[in-house]
N, C-alpha and C positions, 0 to 999 in steps of 0.2 A: 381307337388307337391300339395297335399290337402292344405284348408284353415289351420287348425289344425294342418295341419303337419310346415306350414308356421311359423306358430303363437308359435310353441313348438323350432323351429330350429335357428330363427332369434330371439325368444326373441321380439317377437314385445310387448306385455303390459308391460315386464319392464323398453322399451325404451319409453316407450308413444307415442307409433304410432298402426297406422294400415296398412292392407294391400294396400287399395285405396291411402293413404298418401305416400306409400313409391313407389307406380307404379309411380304417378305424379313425385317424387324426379327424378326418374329416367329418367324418361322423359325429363325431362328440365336439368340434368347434360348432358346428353345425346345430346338436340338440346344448348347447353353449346360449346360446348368441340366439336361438330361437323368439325370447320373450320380447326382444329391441323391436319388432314388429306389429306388438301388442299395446306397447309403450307409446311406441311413434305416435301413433294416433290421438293417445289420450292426453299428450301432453300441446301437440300443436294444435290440434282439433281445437283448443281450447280458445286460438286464434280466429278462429272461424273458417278455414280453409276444411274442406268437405274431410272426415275423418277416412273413408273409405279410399279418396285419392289418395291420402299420406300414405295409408299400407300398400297400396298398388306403387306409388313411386322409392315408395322406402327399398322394398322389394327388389325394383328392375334397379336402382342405385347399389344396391348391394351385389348383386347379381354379377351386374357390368364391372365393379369395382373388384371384389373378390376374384375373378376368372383372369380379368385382366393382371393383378395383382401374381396372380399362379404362374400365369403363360410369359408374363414379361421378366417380373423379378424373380422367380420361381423360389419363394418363401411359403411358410402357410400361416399367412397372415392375414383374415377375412375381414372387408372394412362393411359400415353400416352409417347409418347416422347416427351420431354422437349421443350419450346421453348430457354432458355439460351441454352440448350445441344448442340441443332441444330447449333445454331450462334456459339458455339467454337469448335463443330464439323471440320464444315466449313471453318468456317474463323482464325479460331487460327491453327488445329491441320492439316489440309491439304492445307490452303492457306499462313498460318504463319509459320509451323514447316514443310514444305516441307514433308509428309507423304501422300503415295497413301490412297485410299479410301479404299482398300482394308485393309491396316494395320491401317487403322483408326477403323473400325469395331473392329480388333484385342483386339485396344486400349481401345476400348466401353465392350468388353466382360472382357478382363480384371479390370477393372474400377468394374464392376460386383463380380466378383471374391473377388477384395479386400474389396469392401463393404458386404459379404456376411458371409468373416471369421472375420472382426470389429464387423458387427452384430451378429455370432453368438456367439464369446466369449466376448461378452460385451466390447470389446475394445471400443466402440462410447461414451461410459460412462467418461473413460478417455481423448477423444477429446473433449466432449460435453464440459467438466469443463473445459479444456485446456484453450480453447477459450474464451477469453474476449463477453459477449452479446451484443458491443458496436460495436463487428467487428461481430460477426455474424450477427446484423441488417444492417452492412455498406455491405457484401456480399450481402443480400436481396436485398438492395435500391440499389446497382454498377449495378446487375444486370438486375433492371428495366431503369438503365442509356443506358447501352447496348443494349438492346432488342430495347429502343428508337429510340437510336440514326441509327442502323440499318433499324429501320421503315422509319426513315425522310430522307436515304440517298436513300434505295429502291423505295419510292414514290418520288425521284427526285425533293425534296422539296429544298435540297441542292448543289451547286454547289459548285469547287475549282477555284479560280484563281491563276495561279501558273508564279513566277517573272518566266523568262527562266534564270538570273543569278540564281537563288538556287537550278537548276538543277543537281542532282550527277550523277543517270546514266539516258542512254535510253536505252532500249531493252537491261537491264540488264549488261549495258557496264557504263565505264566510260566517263563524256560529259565534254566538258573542249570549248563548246562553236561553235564546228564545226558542218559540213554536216553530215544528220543525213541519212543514206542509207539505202532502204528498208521501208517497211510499218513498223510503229510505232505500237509496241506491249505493251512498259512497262515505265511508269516513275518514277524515285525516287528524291526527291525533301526535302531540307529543311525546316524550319519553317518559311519560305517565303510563302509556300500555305496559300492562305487566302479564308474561307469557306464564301461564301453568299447566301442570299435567293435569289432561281430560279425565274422569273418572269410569272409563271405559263403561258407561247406562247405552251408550249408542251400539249400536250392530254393526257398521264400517267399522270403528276405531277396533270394536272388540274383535272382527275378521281378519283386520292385518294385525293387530295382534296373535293371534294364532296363524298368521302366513310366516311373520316375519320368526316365532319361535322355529314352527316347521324350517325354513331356512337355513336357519341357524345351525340346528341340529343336522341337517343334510348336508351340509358344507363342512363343518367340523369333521363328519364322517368321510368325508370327502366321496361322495356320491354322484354319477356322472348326471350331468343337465339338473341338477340343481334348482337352478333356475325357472327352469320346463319346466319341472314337477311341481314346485311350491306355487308357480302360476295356474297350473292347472286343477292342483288340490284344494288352493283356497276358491276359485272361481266354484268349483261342485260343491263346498262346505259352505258358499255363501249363497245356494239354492233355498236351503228349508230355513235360514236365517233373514230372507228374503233382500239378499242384498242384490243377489246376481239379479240380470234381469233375463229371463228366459225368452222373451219373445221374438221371436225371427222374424221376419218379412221379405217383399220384395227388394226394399229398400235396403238389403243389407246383404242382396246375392252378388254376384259373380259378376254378372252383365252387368247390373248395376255401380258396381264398383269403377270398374272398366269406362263407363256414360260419367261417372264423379270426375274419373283420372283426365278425360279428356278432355273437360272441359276448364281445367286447370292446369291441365301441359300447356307449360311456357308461357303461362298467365305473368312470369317475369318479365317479358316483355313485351307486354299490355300496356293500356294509357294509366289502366291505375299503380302499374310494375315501373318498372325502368325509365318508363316516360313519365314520371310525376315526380320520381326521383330527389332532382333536383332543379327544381320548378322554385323551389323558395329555398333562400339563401341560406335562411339559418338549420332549416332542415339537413340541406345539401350539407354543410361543413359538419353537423352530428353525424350524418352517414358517410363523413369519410374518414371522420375518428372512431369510428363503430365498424367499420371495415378492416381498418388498420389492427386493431386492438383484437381484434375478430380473427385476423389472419395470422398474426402474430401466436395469438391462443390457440387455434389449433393447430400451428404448426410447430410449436415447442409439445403438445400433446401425441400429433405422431409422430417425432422424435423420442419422446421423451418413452412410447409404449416399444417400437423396433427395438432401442437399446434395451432398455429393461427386460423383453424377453430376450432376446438376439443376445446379450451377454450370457446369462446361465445357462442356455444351451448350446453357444458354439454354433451357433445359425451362421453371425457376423464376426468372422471371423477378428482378432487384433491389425490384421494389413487390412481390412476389409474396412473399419471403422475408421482405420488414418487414413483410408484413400478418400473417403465420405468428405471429410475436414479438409485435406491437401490436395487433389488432385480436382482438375480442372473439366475433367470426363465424366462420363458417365456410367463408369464402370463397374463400380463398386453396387453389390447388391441392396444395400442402404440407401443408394444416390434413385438405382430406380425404385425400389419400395413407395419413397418419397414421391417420386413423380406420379406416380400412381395414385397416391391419397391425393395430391393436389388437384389432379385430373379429376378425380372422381367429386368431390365437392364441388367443381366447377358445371358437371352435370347434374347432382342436385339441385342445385339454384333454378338452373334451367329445367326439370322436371316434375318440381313441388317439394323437394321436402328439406331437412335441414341438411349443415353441414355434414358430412361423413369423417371417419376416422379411423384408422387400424383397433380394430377393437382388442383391450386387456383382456378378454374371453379366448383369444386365439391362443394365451398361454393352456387352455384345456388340451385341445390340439397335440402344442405343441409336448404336454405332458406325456401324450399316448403315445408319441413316437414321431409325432409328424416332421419332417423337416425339409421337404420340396414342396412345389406348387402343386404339385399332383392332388394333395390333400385340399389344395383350395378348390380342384375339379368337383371333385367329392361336394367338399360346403356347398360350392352356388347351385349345384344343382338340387339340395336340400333348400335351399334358399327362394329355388321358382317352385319349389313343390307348394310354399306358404300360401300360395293364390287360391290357390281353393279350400285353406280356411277365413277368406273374407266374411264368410259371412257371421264369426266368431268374434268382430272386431268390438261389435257393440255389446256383447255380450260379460267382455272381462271386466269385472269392475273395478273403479280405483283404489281400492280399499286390496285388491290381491296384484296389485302396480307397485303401491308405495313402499310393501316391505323390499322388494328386488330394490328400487333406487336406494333407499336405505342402506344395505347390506355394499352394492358397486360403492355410494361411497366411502364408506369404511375402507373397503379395498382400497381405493386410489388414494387415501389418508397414507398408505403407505413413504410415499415421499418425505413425509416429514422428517422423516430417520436419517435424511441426508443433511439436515440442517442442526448447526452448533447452537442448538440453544442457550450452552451456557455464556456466550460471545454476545455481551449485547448488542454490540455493532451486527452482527448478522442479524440476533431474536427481532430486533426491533422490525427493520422493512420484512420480512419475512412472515412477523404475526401481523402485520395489515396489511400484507399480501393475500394473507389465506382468511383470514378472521372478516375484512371488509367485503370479501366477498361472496357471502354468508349472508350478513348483517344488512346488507347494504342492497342484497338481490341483485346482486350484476357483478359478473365475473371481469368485468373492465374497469370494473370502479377498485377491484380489489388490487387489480395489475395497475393501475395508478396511483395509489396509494401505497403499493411499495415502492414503486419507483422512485416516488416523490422523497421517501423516507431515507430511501436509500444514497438519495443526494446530498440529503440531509444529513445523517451518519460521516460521506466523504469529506463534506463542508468543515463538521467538525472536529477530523483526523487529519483533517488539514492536508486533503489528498483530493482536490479537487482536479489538479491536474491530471490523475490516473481515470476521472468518468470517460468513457467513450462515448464521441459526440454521437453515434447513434441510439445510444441509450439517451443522450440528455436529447437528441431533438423524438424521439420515444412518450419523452415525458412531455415537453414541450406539446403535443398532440394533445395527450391528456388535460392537461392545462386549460388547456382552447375549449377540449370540450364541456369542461365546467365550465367556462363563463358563457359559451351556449346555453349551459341549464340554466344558468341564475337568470341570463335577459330573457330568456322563453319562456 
């Protein structure tokens, strides 16, 4: 593309940029946002879905998302899969609601689906108001609890001591105190677990330890890719510590990645994906209160990241944001942004990996100067360069993971600062908003538990008339899907 033609298509002099200004943006969202690719793997891989296809679909999802993101809403706002998405991927919908990876995908395309027909008939307009801003920043800030608290258990920072009276089951039986036979696979235990810091004798816990210092210290300084570098210094610092594992193979090249990707493209709609679904009744009804709750959460997340940067820099402009809210088109740069993240998660589902999201990394970007899509040209094409380090996937180890989750969510804890703590009526749904879903390892359980509180709060301000029925039938969902859990 000519200078000229650049300059006529992205609207560079009405945004006050140039072309040099927006290569740089892109650059640095780009060595930003690089680690999410390292991530991807280690955190779903854990599902059993082949690690080498996550980084290949992680990849072409961000790729598609990002480009298209540039060329349609011309922002420089690079999306990827989620780091929240990941963790309730994982640990809520296949390690919490007993769902294969395969119908979890399902679950990810669908999630897509219904944020697609919200966003195109303006139904988000109606949730947006729905929702109180005191729980939509308690979402924000639960979810930088979460992402946390998943960093400090993955860096081994935390240990449980567990009485053996508060024992319920082993190996998914019931313990009532006897001989316990065979190798020990599972325990479940009352609120006798008592959580303490590790005394750093292990080499992981003491490796992210020194990632998550490095971190700290480079972010402070505010030093470009951050992220990059403290991923890539602790991975070489945990060589002679013997954490890294150095060994390469076939198994971990190029070709081979590509033979993993294929045979898990659109494994969503397989017998074990989409078709099994909803084969049994009470499964069906958790996966469409895990849909809802799911689409709902990322879709106040990528609202919730456009505004927050798009307000400090003049991206989205004050007409720009009331047309988002009032206007019935698609005009507003906001309105498409949105359609874009909805779209793009919709093809994740369908190509392997988790939800997608405008990632809080493009504020780097947008730091440098960026402020058309042009910069997003730049990103995805740093984004397909990642394919050929495939074969570096099995190499990062979790111990130089956990401090980056760590540190993202401190960042996203951000949100709290919008919430009246001293107001009990707000503090109350707002700390089991964010606190239950921490505690409780599922970002749906936190977002129901404020809801619940927060009706609760109205009931007793004697303002029950002012809930909006779509918040209470919201909650009502939630509801349902507890008393799924108790009969199941």
């Amino acid at each position: 593309m000519k200078p000229d033609t650049m300059q006529s298509f992205f609207k560079l002099k009405e945004n006050n940029t140039t072309v040099k200004r927006e290569i740089v943006a892109g650059i640095t969202t780009f060595v930003s946002m690089a680690y999410i690719f390292f991530l991807n793997p280690q955190i779903l891989g854990q599902t059993g879905i082949p690690a080498l296809s996550v980084f290949i679909a992680a990849i072409f999802v961000a790729v598609f998302g990002t480009l298209f993101m540039g060329l349609y809403a011309n922002v420089p706002f690079a999306l990827a899969p989620g780091i929240g998405m990941q963790a309730y991927f994982t640990y809520t919908i296949v390690f919490g609601f007993g769902f294969k990876w395969q119908q979890a995908l399902a679950i990810v395309f669908l999630v897509g689906i219904l944020d697609v027909l919200i966003t195109l008939t303006h139904g988000r307009q109606a949730i947006v108001k729905a929702i109180p801003e005191e729980l939509k920043a308690a979402i924000g800030g639960g979810l930088g609890v979460f992402v946390t608290y998943i960093g400090l258990k993955n860096a081994g920072f935390i240990n449980f001591v567990i009485d053996g009276k508060n024992l319920i089951t082993v190996n998914d039986q019931s313990y009532n105190g006897g001989t316990v036979h065979g190798p020990l696979t599972s325990l479940l235990a009352s609120g006798g677990v008592t959580p303490e810091l590790t005394k750093f004798t292990q080499s992981p816990a003491l490796l992210a330890l020194i990632g998550l210092v490095l971190l700290t210290f480079l972010l402070v300084k505010k030093v470009p890719g951050a992220f990059l570098i403290t991923l890539i210094a602790t991975t070489l610092i945990g060589i002679p510590m013997g954490v890294t594992n150095t060994h390469l193979s076939a198994a971990t090249s190029l070709p081979h990645a590509f033979s993993e990707f294929s045979s898990t493209f659109g494994a969503t709609f397989g017998h074990q994906g989409m078709q099994s679904l909803f084969t049994d009744w009470q499964k069906a009804l958790l996966a469409i209160v895990t849909i809802f709750a799911m689409g709902l959460t990322g879709l106040f997340d990528a609202i919730g990241t456009l505004i927050g940067i798009g307000n400090q820099t003049g991206i989205f402009s004050k007409e720009d944001q009331e047309a988002f809210v009032a206007d019935n088109s698609f005009n507003s740069k906001m309105d498409k942004a949105l359609v874009v993240d909805t779209f793009t998660t919709t093809l994740a589902g369908a190509v392997g990996t988790s939800n997608t999201t405008t990632f809080i990394e493009s504020a780097t970007g947008v730091a440098a100067g960026g402020r058309t899509g042009l910069a997003n040209i730049v990103t995805s094409i740093g984004f397909a360069l990642m394919l050929f380090l495939a074969p570096l996937v099995s190499v990062v180890p979790t111990a130089a993971i956990a401090p980056l989750l760590i540190v993202v969510g401190i960042m996203m804890m951000a949100e709290f600062k919008k919430i009246d703590w001293a107001d009990t009526a707000v503090a109350i749904p707002a700390f089991f908003t964010s606190i239950f879903m921490a505690f409780s390892y599922s970002i749906s359980y936190g977002i129901a538990a404020g809801f619940i509180f927060y009706i609760v709060v109205k009931i007793a301000q004697k303002q029950f008339k002012k809930l909006s029925p779509i918040l209470l039938i919201i909650t009502a969902f939630f509801l349902i899907n507890f008393i799924l859990i108790a009969i199941i």
